[in-house]
NUVEX-843883 format. One line per 2 residues: number of its first residue (from 1); for each residue y, x, z of C-alpha. Coordinates in steps of 0.02 Angstrom, whole numbers, always signed. Layout:
! residues N
NUM	Y:X:Z | ...
! end
This chain:
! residues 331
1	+1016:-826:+257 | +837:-892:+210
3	+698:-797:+267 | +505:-843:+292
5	+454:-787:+456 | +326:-775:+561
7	+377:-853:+746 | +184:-823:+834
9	+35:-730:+776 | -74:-830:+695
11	+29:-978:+672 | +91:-1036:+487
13	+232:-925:+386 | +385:-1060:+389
15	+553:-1034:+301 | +691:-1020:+428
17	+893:-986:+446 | +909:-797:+504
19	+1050:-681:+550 | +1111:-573:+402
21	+1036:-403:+418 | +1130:-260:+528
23	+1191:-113:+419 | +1189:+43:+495
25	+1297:+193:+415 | +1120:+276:+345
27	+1074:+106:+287 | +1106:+29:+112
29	+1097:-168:+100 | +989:-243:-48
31	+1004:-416:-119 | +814:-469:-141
33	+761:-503:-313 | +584:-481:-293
35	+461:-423:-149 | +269:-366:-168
37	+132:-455:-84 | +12:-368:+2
39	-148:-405:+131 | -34:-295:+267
41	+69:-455:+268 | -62:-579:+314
43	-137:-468:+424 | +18:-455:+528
45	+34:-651:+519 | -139:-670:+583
47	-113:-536:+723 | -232:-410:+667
49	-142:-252:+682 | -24:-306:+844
51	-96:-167:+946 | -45:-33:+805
53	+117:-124:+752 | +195:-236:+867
55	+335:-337:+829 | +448:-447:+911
57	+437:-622:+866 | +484:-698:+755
59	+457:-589:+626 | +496:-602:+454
61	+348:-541:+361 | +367:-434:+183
63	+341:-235:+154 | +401:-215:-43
65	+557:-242:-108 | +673:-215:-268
67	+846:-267:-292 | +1031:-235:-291
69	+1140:-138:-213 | +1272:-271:-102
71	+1326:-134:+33 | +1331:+30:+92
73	+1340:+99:+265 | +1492:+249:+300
75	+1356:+396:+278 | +1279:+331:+128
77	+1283:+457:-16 | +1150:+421:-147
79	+1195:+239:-194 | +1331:+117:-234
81	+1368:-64:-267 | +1247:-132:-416
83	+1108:+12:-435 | +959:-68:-439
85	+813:+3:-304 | +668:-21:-228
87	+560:+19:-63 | +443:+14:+46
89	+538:-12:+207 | +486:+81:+363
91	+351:+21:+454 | +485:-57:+600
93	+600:-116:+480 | +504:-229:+368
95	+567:-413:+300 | +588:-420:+100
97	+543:-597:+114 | +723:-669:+123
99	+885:-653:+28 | +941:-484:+89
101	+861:-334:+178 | +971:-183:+255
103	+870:-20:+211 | +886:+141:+268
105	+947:+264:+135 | +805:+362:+152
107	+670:+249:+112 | +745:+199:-48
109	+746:+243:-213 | +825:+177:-401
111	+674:+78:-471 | +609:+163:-629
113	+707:+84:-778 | +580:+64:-919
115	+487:-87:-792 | +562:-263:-736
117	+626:-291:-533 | +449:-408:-525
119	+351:-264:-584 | +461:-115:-474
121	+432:-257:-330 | +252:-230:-358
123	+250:-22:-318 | +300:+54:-160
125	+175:+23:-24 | +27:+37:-147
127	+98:+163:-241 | +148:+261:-104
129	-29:+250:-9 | -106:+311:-185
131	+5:+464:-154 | -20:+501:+1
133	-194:+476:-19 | -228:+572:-155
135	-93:+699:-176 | -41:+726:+1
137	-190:+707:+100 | -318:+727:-26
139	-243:+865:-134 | -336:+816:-304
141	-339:+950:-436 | -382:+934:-595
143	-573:+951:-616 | -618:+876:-463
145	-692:+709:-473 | -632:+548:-335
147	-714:+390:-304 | -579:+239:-282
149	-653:+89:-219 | -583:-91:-283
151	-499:-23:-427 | -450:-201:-493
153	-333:-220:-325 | -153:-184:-301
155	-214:+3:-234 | -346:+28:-353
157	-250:+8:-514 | -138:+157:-443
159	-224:+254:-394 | -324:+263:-555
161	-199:+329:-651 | -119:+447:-538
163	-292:+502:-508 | -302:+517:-729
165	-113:+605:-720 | -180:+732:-592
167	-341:+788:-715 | -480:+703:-592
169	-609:+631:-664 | -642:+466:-559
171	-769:+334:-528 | -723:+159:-459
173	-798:+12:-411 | -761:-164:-482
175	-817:-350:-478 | -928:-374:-675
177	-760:-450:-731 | -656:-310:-722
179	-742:-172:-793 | -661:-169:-939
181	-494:-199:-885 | -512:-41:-753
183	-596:+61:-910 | -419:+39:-980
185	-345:+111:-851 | -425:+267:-857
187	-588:+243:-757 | -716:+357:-803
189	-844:+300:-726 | -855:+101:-678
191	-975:+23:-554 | -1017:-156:-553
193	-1037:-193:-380 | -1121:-349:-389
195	-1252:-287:-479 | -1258:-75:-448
197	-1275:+32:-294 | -1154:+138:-302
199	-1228:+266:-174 | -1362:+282:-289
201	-1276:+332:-430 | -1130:+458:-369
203	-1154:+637:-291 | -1051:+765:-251
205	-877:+698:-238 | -741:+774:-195
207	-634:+647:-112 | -649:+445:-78
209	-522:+338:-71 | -576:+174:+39
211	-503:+13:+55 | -642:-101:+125
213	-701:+5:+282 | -850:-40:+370
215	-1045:-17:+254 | -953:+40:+109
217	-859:+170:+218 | -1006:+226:+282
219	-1097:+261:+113 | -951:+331:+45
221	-972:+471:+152 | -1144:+511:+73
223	-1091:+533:-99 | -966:+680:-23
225	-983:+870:-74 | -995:+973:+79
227	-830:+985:+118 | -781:+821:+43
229	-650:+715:+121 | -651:+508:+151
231	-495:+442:+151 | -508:+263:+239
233	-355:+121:+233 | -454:-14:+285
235	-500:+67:+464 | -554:+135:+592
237	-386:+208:+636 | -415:+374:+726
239	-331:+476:+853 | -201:+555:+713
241	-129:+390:+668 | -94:+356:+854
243	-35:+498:+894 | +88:+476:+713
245	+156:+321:+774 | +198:+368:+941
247	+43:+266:+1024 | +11:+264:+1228
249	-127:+344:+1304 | -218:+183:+1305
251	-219:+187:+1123 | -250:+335:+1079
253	-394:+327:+1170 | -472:+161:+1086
255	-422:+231:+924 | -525:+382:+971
257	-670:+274:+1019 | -655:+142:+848
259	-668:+292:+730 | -800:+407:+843
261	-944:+322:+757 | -893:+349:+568
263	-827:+548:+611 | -1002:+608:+697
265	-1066:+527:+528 | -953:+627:+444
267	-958:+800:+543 | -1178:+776:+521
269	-1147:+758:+326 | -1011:+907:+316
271	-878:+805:+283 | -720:+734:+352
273	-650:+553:+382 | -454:+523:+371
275	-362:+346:+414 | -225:+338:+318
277	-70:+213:+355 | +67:+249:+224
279	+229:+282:+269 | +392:+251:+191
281	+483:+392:+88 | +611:+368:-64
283	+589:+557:-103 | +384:+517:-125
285	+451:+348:-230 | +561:+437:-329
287	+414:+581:-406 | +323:+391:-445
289	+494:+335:-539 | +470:+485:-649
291	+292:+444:-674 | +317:+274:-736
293	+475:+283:-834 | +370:+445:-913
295	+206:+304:-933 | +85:+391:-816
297	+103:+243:-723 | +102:+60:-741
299	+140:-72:-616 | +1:-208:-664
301	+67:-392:-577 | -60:-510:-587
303	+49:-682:-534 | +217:-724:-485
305	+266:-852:-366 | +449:-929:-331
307	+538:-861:-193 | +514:-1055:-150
309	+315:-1033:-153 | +313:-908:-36
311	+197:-964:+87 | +79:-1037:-29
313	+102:-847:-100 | +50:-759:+66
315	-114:-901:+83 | -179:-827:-102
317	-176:-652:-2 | -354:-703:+77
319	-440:-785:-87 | -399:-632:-184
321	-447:-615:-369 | -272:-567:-421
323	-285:-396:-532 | -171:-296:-466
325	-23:-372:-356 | +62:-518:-333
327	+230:-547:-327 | +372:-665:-254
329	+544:-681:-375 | +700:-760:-348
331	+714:-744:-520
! end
């Protein structure tokens, strides 16, 4: 079948002939209609994350998927030929850029039926980190207020409204061109960040949700309650995440000594750092069904390529500027 794959790290995305996918009895196998682009894939192209999630080349890159239904393994129970789904595969099992994908029946779910297969494409890894983020790991209540940075991106736009569903009141921070757009979302509070601090205008948050790491991490922390919690997807990993993913000793060192810096920042402030790398769960996507075919939720796709225009699809990942996500369709 085709499939665009990556055969060394940091070496160009090509098309290729694979082997159809392996179906185990747990596993159900999807015919791709559309898959979500996200950074995660170039960053895996360009080697980036190797140490945390190393895969045996050649690779074929691609973490969202929705489609149909083509197979079922012996022990599957909760599909059949023809349903339309969608995922986030697991983390070792990733590869929605091709034809067909085997996915394990556990990690899937029956896309929400009021949206498209482009727009269900577009969900489950950012939908699923706004979850775990902010429901799981953050526990938002209603009341409380959350600070989301790049609220125009494929996270962002999520996790604004789930944030809105859950009674939060929440700040964000956007380029001058999308304050409007993110105001429509359900931002209550927008900050330009070309132009505004936004250190200088927030206190007393109760939770951040960061996707850029680094400076902005770093402030973040400051406009924290005591007590507050950062919640970082952009990095440092810390000792949790290795330890969640089965890491060495060798790594679970480093990732001890990568995120010391920004948790003694965070332990003098009263506050606590998190690194968050979703995970994969069709019981998580399935609450998010409900919350879009009930219209807490909507999947916002900024551009969609060809399945054909797929590499030129994953290049786009590093000029960014797409609200929302992009997506691939075999239409």
């Amino acid at each position: 079948m085709r499939a665009f794959v990556v055969n060394q790290y940091k070496g160009p995305l090509q098309q290729a002939d694979v082997p159809e996918p392996v179906v185990g009895e747990h596993d159900v196998l999807v015919q791709v209609q559309a898959a979500g682009l996200n950074m995660l894939d170039e960053k895996i192209r360009a080697g980036e994350l190797k140490q945390i999630l190393p895969y045996k080349l050649p690779q074929i890159l691609g973490n969202d998927v929705a489609g149909t239904v083509i197979g079922v393994g012996a022990k599957v129970q909760g599909f059949t030929l023809g349903d339309e789904v969608y995922a986030r595969p697991d983390k070792d099992r990733i590869g929605t850029f091709a034809e067909r994908i085997a996915v394990a029946e556990a990690d899937l779910a029956l896309k929400p039926a009021s949206v498209s297969l482009e727009e269900a494409a577009s969900l489950p890894l950012v939908a699923l980190t706004a979850w775990q983020a902010l429901v799981e790991r953050g526990n938002l209540q209603a009341g409380q207020r959350v600070l989301i940075h790049a609220g125009a991106g494929g996270v962002g736009t999520i996790a604004i409204q789930l944030a809105k569903h859950l009674g939060a009141t929440v700040a964000t921070t956007v380029s001058t061109g999308n304050v409007d757009f993110v105001r429509e979302l359900g931002a209550d509070v927008v900050i330009d960040y070309r132009s505004q601090d936004f250190e200088r205008l927030l206190d007393g948050y109760d939770l951040v949700l960061d996707s850029l790491g680094g400076k902005n991490l770093e402030k973040s922390l400051r406009v924290l309650r005591p007590g507050g919690k950062a919640i970082g997807i952009a990095g440092p990993p810390d000792s949790a995440f290795a330890r969640a993913i089965g890491a060495n000793p060798v790594l679970r060192l480093v990732t001890t000594v990568l995120s010391s810096g920004i948790r003694r920042q965070a332990r003098r402030l009263g506050v606590t750092y998190e690194f968050l790398f979703m995970r994969a769960s069709g019981d998580q996507l399935r609450q998010i069904t409900d919350l879009v075919d009930g219209g807490a939720l909507r999947p916002v796709v900024g551009r969609v390529f060809a399945f054909d225009q797929t590499v030129q699809a994953v290049q786009s990942l590093e000029k960014g500027g797409i609200r929302g996500k992009a997506v691939i369709s075999r239409g």
